[in-house]
VEXMI-165771 format. One line per 3 residues: number of its first residue (from 0); their letters; for each residue y, x, z of C-alpha. Coordinates in steps of 0.02 Angstrom, whole numbers, plus 32768, in hexadecimal, padded with zeros to 4 digits. Each point is the difference from the previous one (the first is absolute). Example, Ala and Ser with C-alpha at 12.3 -4.5 7.8 and 13.67 -1.06 7.14 Angstrom:
# VEXMI-165771
0) as) 7F1F:8267:8186 | 80AC:8045:7FDF
This chain:
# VEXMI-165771
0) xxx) 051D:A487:5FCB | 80A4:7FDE:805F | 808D:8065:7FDE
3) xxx) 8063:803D:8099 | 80A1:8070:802A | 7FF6:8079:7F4F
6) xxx) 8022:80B5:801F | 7FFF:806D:7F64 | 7F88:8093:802A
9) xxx) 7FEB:8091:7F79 | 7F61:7FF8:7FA8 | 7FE8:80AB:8021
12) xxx) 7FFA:7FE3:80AF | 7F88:7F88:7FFA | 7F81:804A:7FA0
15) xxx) 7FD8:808A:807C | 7FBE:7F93:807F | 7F7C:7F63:7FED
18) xxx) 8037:7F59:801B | 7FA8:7FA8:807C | 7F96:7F6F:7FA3
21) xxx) 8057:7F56:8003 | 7F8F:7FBA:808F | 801A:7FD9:80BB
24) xxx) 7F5A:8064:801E | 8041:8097:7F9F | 80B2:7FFE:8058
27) xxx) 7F9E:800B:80B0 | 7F95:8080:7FC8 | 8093:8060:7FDA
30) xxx) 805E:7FE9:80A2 | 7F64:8038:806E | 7FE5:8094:7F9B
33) xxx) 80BA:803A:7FF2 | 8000:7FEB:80C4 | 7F75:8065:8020
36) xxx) 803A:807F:7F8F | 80A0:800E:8071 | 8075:7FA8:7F77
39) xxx) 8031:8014:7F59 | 803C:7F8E:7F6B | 7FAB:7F61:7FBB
42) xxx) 8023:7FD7:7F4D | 800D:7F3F:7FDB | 7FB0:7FBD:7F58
45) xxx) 809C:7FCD:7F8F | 8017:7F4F:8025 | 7F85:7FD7:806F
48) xxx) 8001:7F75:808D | 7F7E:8034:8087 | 7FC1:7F5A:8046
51) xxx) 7FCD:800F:80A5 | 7F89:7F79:804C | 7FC2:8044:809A
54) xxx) 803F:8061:8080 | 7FBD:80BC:802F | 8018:8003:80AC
57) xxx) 8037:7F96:808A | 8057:8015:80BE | 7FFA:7F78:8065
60) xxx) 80BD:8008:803E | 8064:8030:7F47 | 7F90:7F9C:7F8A
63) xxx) 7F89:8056:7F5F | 8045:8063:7F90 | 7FD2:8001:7F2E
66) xxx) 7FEA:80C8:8018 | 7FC4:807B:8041 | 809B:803A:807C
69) xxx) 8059:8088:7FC1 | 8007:8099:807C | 802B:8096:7F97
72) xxx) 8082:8017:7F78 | 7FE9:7F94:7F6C | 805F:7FDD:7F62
75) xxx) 7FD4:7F62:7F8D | 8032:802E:7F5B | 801C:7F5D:7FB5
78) xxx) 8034:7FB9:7F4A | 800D:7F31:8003 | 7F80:7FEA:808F
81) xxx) 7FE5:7F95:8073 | 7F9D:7FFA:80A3 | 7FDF:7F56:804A
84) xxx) 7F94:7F8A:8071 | 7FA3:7F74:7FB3 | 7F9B:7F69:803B
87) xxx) 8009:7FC2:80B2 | 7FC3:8096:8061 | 809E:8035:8080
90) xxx) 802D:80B9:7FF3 | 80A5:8074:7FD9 | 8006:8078:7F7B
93) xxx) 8025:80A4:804D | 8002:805F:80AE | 8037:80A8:8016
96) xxx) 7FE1:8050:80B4 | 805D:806C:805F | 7FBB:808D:7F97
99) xxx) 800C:7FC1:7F56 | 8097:7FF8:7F7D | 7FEC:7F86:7F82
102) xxx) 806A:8025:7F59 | 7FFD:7F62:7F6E | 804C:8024:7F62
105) xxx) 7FFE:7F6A:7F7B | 7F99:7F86:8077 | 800E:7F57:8020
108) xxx) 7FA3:7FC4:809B | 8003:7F59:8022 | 7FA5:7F64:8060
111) xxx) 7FCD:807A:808A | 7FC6:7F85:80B0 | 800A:804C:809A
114) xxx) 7FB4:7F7F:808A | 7FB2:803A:808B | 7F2D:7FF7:802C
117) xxx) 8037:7FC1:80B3 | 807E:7F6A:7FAD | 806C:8001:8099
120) xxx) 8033:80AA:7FD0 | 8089:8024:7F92 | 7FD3:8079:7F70
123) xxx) 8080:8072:7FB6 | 8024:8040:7F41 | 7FD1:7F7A:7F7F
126) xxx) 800B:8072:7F81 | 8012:80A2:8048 | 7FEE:8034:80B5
129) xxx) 8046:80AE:800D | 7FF6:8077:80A6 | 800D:80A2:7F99
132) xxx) 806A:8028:7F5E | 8012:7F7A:7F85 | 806F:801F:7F44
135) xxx) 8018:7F88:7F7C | 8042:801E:7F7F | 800C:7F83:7F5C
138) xxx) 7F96:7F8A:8047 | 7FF1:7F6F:806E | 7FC5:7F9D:8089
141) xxx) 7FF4:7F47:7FE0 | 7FC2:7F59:803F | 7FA4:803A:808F
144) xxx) 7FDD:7FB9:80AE | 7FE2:801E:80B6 | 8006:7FB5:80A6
147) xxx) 8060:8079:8056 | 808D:8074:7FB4 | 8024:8053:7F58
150) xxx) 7FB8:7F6C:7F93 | 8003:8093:7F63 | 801F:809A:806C
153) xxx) 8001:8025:80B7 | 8017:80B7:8028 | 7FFF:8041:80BF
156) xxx) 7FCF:8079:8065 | 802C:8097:804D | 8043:807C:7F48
159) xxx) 7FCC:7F70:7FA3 | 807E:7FFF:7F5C | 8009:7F7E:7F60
162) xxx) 8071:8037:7F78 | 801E:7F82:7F67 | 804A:8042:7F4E
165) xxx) 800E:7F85:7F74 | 7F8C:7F9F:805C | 7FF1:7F2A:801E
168) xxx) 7FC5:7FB0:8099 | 8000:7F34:7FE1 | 7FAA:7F5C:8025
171) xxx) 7FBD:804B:8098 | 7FF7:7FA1:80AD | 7FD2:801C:80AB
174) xxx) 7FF4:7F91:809A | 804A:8070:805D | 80AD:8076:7FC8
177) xxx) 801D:804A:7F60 | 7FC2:7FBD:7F69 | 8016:8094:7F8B
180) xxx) 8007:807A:806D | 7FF7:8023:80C1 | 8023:80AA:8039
183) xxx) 7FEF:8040:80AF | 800F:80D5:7FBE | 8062:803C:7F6D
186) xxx) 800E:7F93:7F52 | 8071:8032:7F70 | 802A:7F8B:7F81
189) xxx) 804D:8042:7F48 | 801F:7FA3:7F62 | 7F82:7F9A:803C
192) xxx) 7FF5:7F2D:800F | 7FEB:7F88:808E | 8002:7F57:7FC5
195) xxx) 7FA6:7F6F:7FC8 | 7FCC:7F95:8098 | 7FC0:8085:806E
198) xxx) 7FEF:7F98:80A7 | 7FEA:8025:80BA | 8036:7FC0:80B6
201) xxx) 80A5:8088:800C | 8023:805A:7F6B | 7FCA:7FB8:7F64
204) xxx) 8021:8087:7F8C | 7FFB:809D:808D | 7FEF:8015:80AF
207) xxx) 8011:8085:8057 | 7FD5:802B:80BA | 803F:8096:8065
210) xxx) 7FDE:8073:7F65 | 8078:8042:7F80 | 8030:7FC7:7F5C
213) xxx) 8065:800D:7F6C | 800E:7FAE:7F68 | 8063:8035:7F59
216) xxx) 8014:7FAB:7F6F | 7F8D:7F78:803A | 8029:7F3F:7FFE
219) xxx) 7FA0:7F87:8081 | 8024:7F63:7FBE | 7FA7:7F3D:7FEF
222) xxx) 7F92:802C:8099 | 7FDA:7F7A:809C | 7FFD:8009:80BB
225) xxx) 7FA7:7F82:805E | 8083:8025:809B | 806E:8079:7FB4
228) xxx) 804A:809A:7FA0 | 7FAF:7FD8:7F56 | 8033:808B:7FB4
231) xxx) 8003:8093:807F | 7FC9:8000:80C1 | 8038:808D:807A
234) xxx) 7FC9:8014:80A1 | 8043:8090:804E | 7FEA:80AD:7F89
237) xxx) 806A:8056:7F8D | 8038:7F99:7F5B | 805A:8048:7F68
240) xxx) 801C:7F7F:7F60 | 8049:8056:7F6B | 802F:7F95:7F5C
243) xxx) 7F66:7F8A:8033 | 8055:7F67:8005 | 7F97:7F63:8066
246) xxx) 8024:7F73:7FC5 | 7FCC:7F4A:7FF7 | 7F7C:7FFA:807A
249) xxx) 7FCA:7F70:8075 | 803E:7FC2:808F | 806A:808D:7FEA
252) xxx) 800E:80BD:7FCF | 7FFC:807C:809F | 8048:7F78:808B
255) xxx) 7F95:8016:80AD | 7FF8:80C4:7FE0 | 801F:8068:80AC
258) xxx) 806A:8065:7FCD | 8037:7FB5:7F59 | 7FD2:804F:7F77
261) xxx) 8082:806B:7F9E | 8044:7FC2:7F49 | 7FB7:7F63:8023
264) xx) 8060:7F5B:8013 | 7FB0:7F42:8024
């Protein structure tokens, strides 16, 4: 078992409610059935990494996904798990829709592939595609992939929101902008990390595109740009940085930003 972002959960709590069985087969079970029971909470098996080997379903512009899409109101309860892709078989990790909201608490995803069915196509999301609600909190998205934006997270969409609270996004890259993150709604960032080689065309670390964001207590730092802005990308929107300091990114930090982005010099 791999041991992810830890999040100390009382015991108490966890005995009320069965832990889904350490096993990709068990953790899809679990998704469908919360889903069609119009949401709820699924309880992680301490220290479990859910391997995932195939995807569960597949669209032929966005790429597979690893589960079932989330379209109702769902809480992982985690404890030191992680969910991730394995072998060769191309597919992200999560996808909320417009109707779902996605909470992770103590849950590393990572290695998510988004690549489109049509290759021309970009595909969004490598680790997480989000056009609903999507909360992390303690955990992380990390060394994931895709084609088009967000190489861990895009989020988009009309109400679409991403909020981030102790959480990591790193070693995530996209072909197209934002490594870690791209953001084309609302994303909050707190006490959270963005670092460690996340990679993309603009915006390294973050871009963001005609949506709002803010970021507090937050640094965005040793990210790469393959034209600019490693660190953070703006394009249009609203921008608030708050002791989040970006730093030490390649070719440089927020340069080629329209407007520039606040706090944020190189």
């Amino acid at each position: 078992m791999s041991v992810g972002i830890a999040m100390a959960v009382p015991a108490a709590a966890r005995a009320d409610a069965a832990a889904v069985p350490c096993s990709a087969a068990s953790l899809v079970a679990a998704v469908t059935t919360t889903n069609d029971a119009g949401g709820g909470v699924i309880t992680l098996a301490a220290g479990c990494t859910y391997n995932l080997t195939s995807a569960y379903n597949s669209s032929l512009t966005q790429g597979p996904d690893g589960l079932p899409a989330i379209s109702t109101v769902i809480t992982f309860e985690g404890d030191n798990n992680v969910i991730t892709r394995t072998g060769s078989a191309n597919f992200r990790i999560f996808r909320v829709t417009d109707t779902g909201n996605l909470t992770l608490k103590g849950v590393t995803v990572s290695n998510g592939s988004a690549k489109a069915l049509l290759g021309l196509l970009p595909a969004n999301g490598g680790g997480i595609l989000n056009f609903g609600a999507l909360t992390l909190t303690n955990s992380a998205v990390k060394n994931s992939k895709a084609t088009g934006t967000g190489g861990g997270v895009h989020s988009g969409g009309a109400g679409a929101a991403a909020t981030f609270t102790g959480s990591t996004l790193s070693g995530n890259t996209a072909v197209g902008n934002g490594g870690g993150l791209y953001n084309a709604s609302t994303a909050t960032l707190t006490s959270s990390d963005v670092s460690g080689t996340n990679k993309g065309a603009h915006g390294g670390g973050i871009a963001s595109v005609d949506g709002i964001l803010t970021v507090t207590s937050t640094p965005v730092s040793g990210n790469a740009a393959t034209v600019a802005a490693g660190g953070i990308y703006r394009q249009s929107g609203t921008m608030t940085l708050t002791s989040s300091p970006v730093t030490a990114n390649n070719p440089n930090n927020c340069t080629g930003s329209v407007p520039a982005v606040p706090s944020c010099v190189g």
